[in-house]
Backbone as CSV, one residue per row, in Angstrom:
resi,resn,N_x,N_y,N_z,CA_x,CA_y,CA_z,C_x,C_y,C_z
1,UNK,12.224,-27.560,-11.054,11.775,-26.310,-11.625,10.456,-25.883,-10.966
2,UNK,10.170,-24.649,-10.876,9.280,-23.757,-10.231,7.974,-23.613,-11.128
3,UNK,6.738,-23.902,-11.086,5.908,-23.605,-12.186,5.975,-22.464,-11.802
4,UNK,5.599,-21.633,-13.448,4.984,-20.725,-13.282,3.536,-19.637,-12.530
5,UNK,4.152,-18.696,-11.741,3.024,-18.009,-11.084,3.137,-18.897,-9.891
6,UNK,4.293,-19.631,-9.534,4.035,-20.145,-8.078,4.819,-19.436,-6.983
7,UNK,5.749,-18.675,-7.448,6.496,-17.834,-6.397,5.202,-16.653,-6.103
8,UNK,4.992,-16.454,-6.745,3.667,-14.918,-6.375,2.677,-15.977,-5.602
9,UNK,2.207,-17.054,-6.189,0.888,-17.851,-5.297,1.757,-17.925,-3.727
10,UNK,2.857,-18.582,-3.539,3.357,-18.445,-2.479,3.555,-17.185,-1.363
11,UNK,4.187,-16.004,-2.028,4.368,-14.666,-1.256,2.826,-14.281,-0.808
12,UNK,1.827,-14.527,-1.822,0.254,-14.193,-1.464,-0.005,-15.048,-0.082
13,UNK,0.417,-16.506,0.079,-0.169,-17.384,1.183,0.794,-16.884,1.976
14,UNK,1.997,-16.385,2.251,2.542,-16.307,3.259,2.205,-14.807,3.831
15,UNK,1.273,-13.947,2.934,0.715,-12.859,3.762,-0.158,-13.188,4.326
16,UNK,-0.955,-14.423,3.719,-2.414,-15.146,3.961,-1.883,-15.508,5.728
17,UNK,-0.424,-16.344,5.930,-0.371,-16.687,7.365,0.174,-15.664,7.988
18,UNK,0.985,-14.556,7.618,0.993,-13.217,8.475,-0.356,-12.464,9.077
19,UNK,-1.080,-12.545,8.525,-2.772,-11.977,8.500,-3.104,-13.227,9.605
20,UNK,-3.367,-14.313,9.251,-3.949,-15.240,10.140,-3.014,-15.644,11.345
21,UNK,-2.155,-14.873,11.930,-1.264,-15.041,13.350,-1.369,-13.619,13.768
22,UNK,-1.928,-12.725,13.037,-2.378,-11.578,14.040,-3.615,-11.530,13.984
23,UNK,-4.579,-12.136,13.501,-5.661,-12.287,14.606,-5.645,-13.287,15.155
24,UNK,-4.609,-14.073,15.724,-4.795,-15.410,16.915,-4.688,-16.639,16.290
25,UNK,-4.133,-16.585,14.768,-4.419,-18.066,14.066,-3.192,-18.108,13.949
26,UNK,-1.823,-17.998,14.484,-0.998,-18.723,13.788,-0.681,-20.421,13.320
27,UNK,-0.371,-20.456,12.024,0.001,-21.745,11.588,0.752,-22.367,12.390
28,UNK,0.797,-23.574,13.005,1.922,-24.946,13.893,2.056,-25.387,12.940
29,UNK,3.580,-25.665,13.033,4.513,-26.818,12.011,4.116,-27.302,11.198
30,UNK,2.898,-28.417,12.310,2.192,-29.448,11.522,1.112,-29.617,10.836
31,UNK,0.560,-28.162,10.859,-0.595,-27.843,10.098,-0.594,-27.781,8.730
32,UNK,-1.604,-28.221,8.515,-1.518,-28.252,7.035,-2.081,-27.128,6.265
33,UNK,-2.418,-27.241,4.976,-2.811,-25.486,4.439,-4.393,-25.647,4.723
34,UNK,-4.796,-27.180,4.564,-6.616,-27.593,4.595,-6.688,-27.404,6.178
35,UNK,-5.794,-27.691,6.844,-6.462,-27.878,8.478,-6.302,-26.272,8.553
36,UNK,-5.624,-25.637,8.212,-5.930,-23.923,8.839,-6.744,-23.451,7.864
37,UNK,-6.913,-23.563,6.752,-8.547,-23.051,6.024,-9.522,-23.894,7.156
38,UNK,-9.420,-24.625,7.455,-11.013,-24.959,8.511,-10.686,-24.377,9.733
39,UNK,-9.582,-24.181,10.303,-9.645,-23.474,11.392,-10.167,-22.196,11.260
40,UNK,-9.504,-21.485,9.945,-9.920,-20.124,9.240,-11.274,-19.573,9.509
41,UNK,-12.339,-20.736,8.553,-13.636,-20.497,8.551,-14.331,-20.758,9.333
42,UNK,-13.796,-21.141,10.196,-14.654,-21.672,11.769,-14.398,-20.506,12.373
43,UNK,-13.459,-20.013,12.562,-13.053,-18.521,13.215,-13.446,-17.431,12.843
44,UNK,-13.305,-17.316,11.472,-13.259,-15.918,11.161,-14.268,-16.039,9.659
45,UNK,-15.382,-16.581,9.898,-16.630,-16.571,8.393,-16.490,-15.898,7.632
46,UNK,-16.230,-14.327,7.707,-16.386,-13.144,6.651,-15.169,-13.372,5.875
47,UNK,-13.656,-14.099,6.232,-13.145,-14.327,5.112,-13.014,-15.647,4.243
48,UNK,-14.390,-16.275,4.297,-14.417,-17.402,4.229,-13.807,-17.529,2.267
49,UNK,-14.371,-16.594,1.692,-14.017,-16.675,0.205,-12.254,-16.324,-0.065
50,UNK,-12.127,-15.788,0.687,-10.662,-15.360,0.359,-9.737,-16.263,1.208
51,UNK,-10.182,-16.345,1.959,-9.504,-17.941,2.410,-9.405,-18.985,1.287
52,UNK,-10.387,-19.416,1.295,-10.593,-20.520,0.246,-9.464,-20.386,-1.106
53,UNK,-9.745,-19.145,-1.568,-8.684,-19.116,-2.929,-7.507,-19.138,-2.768
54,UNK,-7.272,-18.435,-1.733,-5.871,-18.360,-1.935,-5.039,-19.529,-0.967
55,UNK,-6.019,-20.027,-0.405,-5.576,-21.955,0.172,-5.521,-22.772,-1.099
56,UNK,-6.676,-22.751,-1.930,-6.382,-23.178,-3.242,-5.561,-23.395,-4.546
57,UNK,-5.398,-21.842,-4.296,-3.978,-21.727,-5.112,-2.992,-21.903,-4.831
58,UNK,-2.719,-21.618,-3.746,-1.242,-22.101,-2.584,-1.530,-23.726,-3.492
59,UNK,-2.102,-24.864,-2.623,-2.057,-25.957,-2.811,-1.518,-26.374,-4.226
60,UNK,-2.766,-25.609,-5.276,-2.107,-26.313,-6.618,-0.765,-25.966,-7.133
61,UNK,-0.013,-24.719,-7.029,1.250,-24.514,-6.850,2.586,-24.946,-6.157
62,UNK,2.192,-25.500,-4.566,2.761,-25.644,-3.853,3.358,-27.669,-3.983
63,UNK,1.759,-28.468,-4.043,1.769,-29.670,-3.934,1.432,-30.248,-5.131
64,UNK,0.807,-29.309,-6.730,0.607,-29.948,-7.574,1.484,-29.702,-8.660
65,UNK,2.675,-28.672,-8.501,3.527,-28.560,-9.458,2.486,-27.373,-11.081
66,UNK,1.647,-27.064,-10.545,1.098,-26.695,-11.381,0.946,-24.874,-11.953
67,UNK,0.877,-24.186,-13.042,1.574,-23.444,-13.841,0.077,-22.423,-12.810
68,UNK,0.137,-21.546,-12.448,-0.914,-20.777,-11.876,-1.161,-19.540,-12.935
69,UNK,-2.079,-19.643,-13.669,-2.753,-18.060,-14.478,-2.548,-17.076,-13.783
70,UNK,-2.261,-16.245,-14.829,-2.336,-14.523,-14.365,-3.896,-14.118,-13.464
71,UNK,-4.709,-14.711,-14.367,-5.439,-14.176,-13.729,-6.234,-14.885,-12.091
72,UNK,-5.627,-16.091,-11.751,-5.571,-16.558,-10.524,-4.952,-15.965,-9.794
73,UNK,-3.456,-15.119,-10.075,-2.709,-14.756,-8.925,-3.360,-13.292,-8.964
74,UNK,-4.103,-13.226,-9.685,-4.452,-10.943,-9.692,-5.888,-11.458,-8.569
75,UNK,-6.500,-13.038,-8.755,-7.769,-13.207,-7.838,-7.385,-13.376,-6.362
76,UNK,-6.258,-14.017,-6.328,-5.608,-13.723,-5.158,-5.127,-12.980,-4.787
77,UNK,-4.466,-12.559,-4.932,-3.716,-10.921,-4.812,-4.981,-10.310,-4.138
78,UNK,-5.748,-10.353,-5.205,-6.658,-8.932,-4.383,-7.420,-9.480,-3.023
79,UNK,-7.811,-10.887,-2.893,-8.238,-11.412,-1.708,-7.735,-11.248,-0.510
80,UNK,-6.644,-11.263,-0.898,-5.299,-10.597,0.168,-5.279,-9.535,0.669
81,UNK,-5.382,-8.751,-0.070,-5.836,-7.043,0.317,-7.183,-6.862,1.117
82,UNK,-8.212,-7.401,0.410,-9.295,-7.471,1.037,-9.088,-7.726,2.893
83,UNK,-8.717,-8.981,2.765,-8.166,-9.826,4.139,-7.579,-8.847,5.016
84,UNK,-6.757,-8.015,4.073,-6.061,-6.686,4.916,-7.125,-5.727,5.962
85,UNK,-8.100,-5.865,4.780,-9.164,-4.753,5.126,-10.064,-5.418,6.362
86,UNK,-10.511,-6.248,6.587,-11.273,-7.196,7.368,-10.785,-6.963,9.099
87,UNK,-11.599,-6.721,9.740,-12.070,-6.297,11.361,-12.310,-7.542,11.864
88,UNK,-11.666,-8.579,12.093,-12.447,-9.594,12.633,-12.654,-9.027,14.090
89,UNK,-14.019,-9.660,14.796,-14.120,-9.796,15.958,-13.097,-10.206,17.027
């Protein structure tokens, strides 16, 4: 069974790696969600907060089986958008 709020935490991280392979980060196989948040913030600083959450939430959804709040996926969600908005160098 699927916790709750983990299909939305998921669709959020997989815009998270659409976003991070057009500016030059795509995810390899073997990467993990922690090794591309450090690749993330080494690269690209200004999304260092919205990285973080929504690597976070991915994780506890993904690897902890765990029920994700409404209001975690509306904090992600919007980090996402943000991320949209973001010019990296």
């Amino acid at each position: 069974m699927v916790a709750p709020g983990a299909s939305d935490i998921r669709e959020i991280y997989r815009r998270l790696l659409r976003w991070a392979a057009a500016n030059g980060h795509a995810r390899h196989p073997a990467t993990t969600p922690t090794e591309l948040q450090r690749e993330l913030l080494e690269a690209i600083p200004m999304a260092s907060a919205a990285v973080k959450l929504i690597t976070e939430n991915y994780e506890c959804a993904r690897y902890g089986d765990v029920a994700i709040e409404d209001a975690a996926i509306a904090a992600s969600r919007e980090a996402s958008n943000n991320l949209e908005d973001l010019q990296p160098d």
